[in-house]
N, C-alpha and C positions, 0 to 999 in steps of 0.2 A: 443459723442464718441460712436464708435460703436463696440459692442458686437463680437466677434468673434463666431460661433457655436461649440458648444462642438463635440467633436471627439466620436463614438459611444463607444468606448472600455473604454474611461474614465470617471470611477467611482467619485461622492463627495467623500472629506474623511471630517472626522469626528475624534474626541478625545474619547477614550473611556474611560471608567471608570477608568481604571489605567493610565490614561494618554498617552499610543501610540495613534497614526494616523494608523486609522484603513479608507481603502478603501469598497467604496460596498453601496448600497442603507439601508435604514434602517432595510427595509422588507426582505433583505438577511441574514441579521445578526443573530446567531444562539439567542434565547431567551434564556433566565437563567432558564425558566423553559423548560423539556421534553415536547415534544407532548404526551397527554395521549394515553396506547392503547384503541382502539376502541371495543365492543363488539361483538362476533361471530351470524351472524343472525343464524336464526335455521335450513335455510337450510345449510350456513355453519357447522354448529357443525355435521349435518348428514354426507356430505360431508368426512371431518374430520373423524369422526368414521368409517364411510368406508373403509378409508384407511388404516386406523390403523389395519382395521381387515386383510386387502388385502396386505399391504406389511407391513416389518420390516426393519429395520435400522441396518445395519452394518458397520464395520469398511473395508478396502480393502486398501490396498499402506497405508493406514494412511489418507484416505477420507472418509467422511461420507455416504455411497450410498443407495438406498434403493433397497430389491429385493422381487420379490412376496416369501408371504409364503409357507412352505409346506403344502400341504394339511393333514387334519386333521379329525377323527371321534368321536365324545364326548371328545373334547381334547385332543387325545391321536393320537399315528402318526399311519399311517395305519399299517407298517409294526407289531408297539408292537400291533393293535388290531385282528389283523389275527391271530397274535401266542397267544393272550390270549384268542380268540371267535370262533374259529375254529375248527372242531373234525378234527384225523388222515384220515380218507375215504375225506375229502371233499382236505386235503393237499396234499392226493396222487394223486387223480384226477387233481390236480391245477401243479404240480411239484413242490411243496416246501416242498423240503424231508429235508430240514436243518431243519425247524421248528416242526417236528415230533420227540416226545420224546417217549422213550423208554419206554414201559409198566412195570410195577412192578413185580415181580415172584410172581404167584401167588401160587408154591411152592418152602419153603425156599429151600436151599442145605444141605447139609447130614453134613457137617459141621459146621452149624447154628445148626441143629436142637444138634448136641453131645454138641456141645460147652453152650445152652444153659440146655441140660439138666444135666453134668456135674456141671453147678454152683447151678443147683436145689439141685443139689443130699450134696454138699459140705453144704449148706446152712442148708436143713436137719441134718447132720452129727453134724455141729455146735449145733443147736437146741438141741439134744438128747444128746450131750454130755457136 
């Protein structure tokens, strides 16, 4: 008797553990154990860290996307290091007149000075009587 050749598409089946007929060679068949992960070589891990420095991960639609990050000076974003490392002369020459605060009076007004010397005087008053 002779053999008919098997058809390319058709798989042996086989009994599995629980009993179905399961289709597919043995070596398709998922294993009961995971494939271990593998370890990162070292230029991987540089790689990696690269990235991590170069972009971030956000959400967008409800996808996970990555974008470069903003640039950065000691940590800190450029615009907060300009307004905390900056003198007024350098921000007026630049045109960042929102970042320019107001100097302090270097004399009070005439109603600081009553009002403080008023609570001096009452405080005295208390004292001696």
């Amino acid at each position: 008797m002779m053999m008919r050749p098997r058809h390319p598409l058709c798989l042996p089946t086989r009994k599995s553990s629980f009993g179905a007929f399961v289709t597919g060679h043995v070596d398709q068949q998922k294993s009961p154990m995971p494939k271990q992960k593998r370890k990162l070589t070292a230029a991987e891990r540089r790689a990696k860290k690269e990235r991590r420095k170069k972009y971030e991960r956000v959400f967008i639609n409800g996808k996970q996307v990555y974008i470069k990050r903003p640039p950065t000076i000691d940590g800190l974003s450029v615009e907060e290091y300009i307004a905390r490392n900056a003198d007024p002369i350098w921000l007026h020459q630049n045109g960042m007149w929102e970042y320019i605060e107001p100097e302090p009076n270097l004399f009070p007004d005439e109603n600081d000075v009553n009002a403080a010397f008023d609570a001096a005087w009452q405080q005295d008053k208390t004292e001696e009587g």
